[in-house]
C-alpha positions in Angstrom: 57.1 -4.9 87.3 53.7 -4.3 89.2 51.8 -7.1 89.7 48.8 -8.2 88.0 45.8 -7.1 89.7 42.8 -10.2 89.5 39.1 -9.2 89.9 36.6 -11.9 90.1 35.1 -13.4 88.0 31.2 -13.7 88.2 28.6 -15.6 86.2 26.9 -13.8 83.3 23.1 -13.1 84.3 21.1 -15.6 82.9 18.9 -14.5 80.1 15.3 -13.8 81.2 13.1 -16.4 79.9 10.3 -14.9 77.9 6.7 -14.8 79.5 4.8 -17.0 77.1 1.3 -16.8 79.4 -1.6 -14.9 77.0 -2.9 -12.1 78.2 -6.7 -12.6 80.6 -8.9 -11.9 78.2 -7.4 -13.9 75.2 -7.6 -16.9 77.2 -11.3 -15.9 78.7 -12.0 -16.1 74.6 -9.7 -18.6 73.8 -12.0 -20.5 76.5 -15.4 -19.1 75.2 -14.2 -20.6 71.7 -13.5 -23.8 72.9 -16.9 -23.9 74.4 -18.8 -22.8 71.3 -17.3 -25.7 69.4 -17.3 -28.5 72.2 -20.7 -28.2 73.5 -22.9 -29.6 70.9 -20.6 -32.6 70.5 -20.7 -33.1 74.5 -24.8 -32.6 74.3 -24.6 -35.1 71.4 -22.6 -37.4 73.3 -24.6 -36.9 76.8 -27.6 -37.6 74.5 -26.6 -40.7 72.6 -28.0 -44.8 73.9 -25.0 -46.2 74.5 -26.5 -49.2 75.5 -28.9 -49.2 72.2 -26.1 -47.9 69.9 -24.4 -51.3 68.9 -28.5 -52.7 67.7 -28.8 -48.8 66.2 -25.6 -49.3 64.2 -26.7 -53.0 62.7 -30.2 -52.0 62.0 -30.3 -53.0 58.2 -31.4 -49.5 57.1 -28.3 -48.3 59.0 -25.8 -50.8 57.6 -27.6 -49.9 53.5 -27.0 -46.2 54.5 -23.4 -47.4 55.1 -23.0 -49.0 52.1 -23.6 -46.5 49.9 -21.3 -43.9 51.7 -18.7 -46.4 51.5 -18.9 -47.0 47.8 -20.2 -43.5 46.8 -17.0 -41.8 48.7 -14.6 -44.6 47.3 -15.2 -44.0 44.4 -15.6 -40.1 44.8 -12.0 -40.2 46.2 -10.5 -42.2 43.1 -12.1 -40.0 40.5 -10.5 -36.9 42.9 -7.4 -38.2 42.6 -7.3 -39.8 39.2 -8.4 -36.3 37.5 -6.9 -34.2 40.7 -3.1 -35.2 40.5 -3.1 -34.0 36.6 -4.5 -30.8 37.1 -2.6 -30.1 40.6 0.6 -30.7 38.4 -0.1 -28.4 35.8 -1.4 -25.3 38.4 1.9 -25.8 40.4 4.1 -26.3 36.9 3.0 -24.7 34.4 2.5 -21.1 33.7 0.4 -20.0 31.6 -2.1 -16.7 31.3 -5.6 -18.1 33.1 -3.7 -20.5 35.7 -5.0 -17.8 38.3 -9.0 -18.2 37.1 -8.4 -21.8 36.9 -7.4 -22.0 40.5 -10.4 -20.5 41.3 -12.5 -21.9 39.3 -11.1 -25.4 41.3 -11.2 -23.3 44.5 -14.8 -22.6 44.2 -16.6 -26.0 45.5 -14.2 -25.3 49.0 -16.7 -22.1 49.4 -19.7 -22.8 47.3 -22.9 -23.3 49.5 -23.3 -27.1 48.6 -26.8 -27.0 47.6 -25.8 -24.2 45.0 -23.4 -26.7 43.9 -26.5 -29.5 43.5 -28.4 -27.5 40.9 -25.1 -26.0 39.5 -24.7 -30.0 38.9 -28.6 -30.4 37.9 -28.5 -27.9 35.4 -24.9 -29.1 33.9 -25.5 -33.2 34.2 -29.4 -33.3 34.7 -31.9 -34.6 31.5 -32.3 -31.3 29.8 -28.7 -29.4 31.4 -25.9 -28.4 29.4 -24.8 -32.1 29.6 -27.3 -34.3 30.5 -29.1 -34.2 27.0 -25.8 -35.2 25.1 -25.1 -38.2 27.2 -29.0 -39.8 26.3 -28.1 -39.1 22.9 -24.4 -40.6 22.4 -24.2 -43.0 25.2 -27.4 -43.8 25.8 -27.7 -42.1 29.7 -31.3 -41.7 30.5 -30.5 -39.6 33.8 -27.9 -39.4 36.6 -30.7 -38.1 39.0 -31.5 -40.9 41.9 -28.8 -43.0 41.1 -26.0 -43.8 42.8 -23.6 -42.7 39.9 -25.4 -39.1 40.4 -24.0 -39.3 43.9 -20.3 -39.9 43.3 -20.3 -37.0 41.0 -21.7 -34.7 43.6 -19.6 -36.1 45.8 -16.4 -35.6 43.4 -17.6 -32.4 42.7 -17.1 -31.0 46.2 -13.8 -33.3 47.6 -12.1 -32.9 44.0 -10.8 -29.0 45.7 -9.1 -30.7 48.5 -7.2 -33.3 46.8 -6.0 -30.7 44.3 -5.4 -27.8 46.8 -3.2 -30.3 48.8 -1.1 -31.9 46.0 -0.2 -28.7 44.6 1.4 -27.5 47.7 2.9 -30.5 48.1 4.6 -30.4 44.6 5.4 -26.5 45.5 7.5 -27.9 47.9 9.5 -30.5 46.2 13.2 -29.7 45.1 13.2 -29.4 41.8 17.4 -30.6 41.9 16.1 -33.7 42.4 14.1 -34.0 39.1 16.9 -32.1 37.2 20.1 -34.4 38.1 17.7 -37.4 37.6 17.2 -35.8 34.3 20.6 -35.1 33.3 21.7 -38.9 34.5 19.5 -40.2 31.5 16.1 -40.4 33.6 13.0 -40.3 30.9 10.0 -38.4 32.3 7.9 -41.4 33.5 10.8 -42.9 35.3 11.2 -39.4 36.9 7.9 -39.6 37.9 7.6 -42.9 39.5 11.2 -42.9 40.9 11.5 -38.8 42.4 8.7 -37.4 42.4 5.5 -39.7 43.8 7.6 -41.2 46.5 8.2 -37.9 47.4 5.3 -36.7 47.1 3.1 -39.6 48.4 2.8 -38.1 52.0 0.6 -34.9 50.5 -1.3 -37.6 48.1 -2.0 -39.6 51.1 -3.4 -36.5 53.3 -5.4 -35.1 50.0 -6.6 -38.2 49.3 -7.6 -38.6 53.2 -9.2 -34.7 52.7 -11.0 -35.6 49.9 -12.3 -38.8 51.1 -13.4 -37.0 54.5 -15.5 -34.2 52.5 -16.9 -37.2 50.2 -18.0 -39.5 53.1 -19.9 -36.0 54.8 -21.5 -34.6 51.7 -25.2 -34.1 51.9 -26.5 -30.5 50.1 -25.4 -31.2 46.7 -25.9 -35.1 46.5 -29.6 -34.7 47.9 -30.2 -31.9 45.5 -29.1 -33.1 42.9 -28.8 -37.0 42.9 -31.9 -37.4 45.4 -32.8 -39.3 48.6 -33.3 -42.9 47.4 -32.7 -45.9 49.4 -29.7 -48.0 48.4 -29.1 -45.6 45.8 -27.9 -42.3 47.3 -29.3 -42.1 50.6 -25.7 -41.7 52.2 -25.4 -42.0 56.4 -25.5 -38.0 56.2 -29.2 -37.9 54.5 -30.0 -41.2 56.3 -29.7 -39.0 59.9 -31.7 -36.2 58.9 -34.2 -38.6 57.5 -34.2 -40.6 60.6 -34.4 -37.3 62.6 -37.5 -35.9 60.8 -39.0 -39.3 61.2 -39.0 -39.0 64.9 -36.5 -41.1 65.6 -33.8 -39.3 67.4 -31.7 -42.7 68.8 -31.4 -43.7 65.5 -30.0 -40.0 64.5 -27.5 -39.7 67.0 -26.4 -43.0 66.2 -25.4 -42.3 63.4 -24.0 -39.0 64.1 -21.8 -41.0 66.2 -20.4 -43.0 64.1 -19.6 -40.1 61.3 -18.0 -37.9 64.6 -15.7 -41.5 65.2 -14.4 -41.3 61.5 -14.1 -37.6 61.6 -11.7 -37.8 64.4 -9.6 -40.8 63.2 -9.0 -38.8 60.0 -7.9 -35.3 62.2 -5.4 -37.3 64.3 -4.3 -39.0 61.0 -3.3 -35.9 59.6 -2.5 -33.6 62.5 1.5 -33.8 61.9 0.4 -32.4 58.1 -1.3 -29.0 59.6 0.5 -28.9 62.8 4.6 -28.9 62.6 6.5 -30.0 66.1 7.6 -27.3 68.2 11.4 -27.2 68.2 13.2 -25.6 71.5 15.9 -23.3 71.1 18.8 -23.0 73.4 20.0 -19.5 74.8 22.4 -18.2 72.0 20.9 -20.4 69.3 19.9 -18.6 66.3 16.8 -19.3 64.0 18.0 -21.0 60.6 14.9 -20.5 57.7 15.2 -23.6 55.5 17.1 -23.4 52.0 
């Protein structure tokens, strides 16, 4: 019998890890992008009194302007989702002919110039609109113009979109297993819905809510067109800057802007993990599973 004959054994060549560098010019206007959108904040921030800002912030018109953007987008976000959940669970459960021009019709705030959206609002809600002239006679409404009721609804009008958008993905993405077998184990529909489907959906009713509340706390074209600039009515921190900068008095304008940039930021890093999924790394050999 010959004998065996042995060649040696050598190491497979590793596999070539991919070049994940952009090319020079996507990163030359990668970096031109970055700079378009970071340098007004940095001038903002180069501009702003730090050593004013805390006596800016407490000055008593400030802290009314405050106020009302606290309790005007409150209470803009709990009309958004009170009347937004409803309608978000219809759109993403229900079929019927006009869902599509209902969606868009909900859609349309998202890309609706604001201050179109004011006299949409003025014309619907104001004393001789669509609206405004049953309300004085059946509930006794004089006018919703210059108070601060006139600025929640301008404010619901524009943040309602986000809420909705948001919880309809979010019940898109449910199992709908879940809701069955709690069905077929006796489950009524309410105890489906407070035991299955909010806690699983609370995480997109959380970020809508946060959305909406965002949009509501910014708003300034429709609620000064249609509601008004009043004092302790509707003047909101976003009016109260451009007052304050057409009154020549810039410190008190970047201030403010300050503080509105602060709370913008705090509600990006609180949903970041909602737009932004974790990279995962694959080992060599590992194949890509897509979710069931």
């Amino acid at each position: 019998m010959a004998p065996r004959i042995r060649f040696p054994v050598t190491d497979r060549p590793s596999a070539k890890k991919p070049n994940n560098r952009p090319p020079i010019p996507v990163l030359v206007m990668a970096l031109i992008a970055v700079g378009v959108l970071a340098l007004p904040l940095v001038g903002l921030l180069q501009r702003t009194p730090w050593s004013s800002l805390g006596t800016t912030l407490g000055d008593t018109a400030t802290l009314e302007a405050l106020r009302v953007s606290v309790v005007v987008s409150l209470v803009a976000t709990g009309i958004s989702v009170a009347l937004g959940l409803p309608l978000a669970w219809v759109l993403a459960r229900q079929s019927f002919r006009a869902r599509a021009l209902v969606r868009a019709m909900v859609l349309l705030p998202m890309v609706l110039p604001p201050v179109v959206g004011g006299i949409a609002l003025f014309f619907a809600l104001g004393r001789r609109g669509l609206v405004g002239r049953a309300l004085q006679s059946w509930f006794g409404v004089d006018t919703l113009i210059g108070t601060t009721a006139g600025a929640v609804i301008a404010a619901a009008f524009v943040s309602m979109p986000f809420f909705v958008i948001t919880a309809e993905a979010g019940l898109r993405q449910l199992d709908p297993r879940l809701e069955s077998a709690a069905s077929t184990l006796g489950a009524g529909r309410w105890t489906v819905l407070r035991r299955i489907t909010l806690p699983l959906l609370a995480p997109s009713l959380a970020a809508g809510a946060t959305l909406a509340w965002g949009r509501a706390l910014g708003e300034f074209g429709a609620t000064i067109t249609f509601a008004g600039n009043h004092p302790g009515r509707t003047r909101t921190l976003p009016l109260a800057i451009a007052q304050a900068n057409e009154a020549g008095q810039p410190d008190a304008a970047i201030a403010m802007s300050v503080l509105l940039i602060g709370v913008s930021l705090l509600v990006l890093i609180g949903l970041r993990h909602r737009w932004i999924a974790p990279r995962q790394s694959q080992t060599p050999g590992s194949q890509e599973t897509s979710p069931p």
